[in-house]
C-alpha angles and dihedrals in degrees: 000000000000104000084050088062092039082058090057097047095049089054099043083050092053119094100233117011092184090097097058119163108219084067081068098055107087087215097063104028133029099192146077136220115255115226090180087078101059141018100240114242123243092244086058101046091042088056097063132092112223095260086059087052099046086047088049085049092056093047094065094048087048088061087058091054088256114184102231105207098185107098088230099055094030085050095053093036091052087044091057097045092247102098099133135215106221105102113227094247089063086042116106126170091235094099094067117104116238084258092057093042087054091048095046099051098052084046092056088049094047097049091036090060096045 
């Protein structure tokens, strides 16, 4: 259709099409991105909106079986099959892989400055 191929053009245009955001409807796409296998590069981090960020940040505490509280996050993660279990107050960083620590902390950083 041509919206279909409207759709394609718009994402080949589009500087980094890792964040796409169809991975992030529960319809389309069950899973999440893993930010344990890379450090993320700074064109990649720089190229998200804060909402992208703080979706890339709870992705690393979903991998850790984090309970989200917030109806919006606990909503998505439920949706995907990765709401954890773990409340924030018995959650401790920690868990996160050196990779994961990297890649939070230049998250942070990045949706702290939008």
């Amino acid at each position: 259709s041509n919206l279909k191929e409207r759709e394609t053009v718009a994402k080949s245009e589009k500087k980094f099409d890792f964040y796409d955001s169809d991975l992030y409807n529960p319809e389309k796409n069950k899973t999440i991105l893993h930010y344990n296998q890379r450090k993320l590069s700074d064109a990649e981090i720089n190229s998200m909106d804060k909402d992208e960020a703080q979706r890339a940040i709870n992705d690393i505490y979903a991998n850790h079986d984090y309970k989200f509280t917030s109806k919006k996050w606990a909503d998505y993660y439920e949706a995907i099959g990765k709401q954890g279990t773990i409340p924030s107050k018995y959650f401790s960083k920690d868990v996160f892989s050196r990779i994961e620590k990297y890649n939070y902390d230049r998250l942070t950083r990045h949706r702290d400055s939008l």
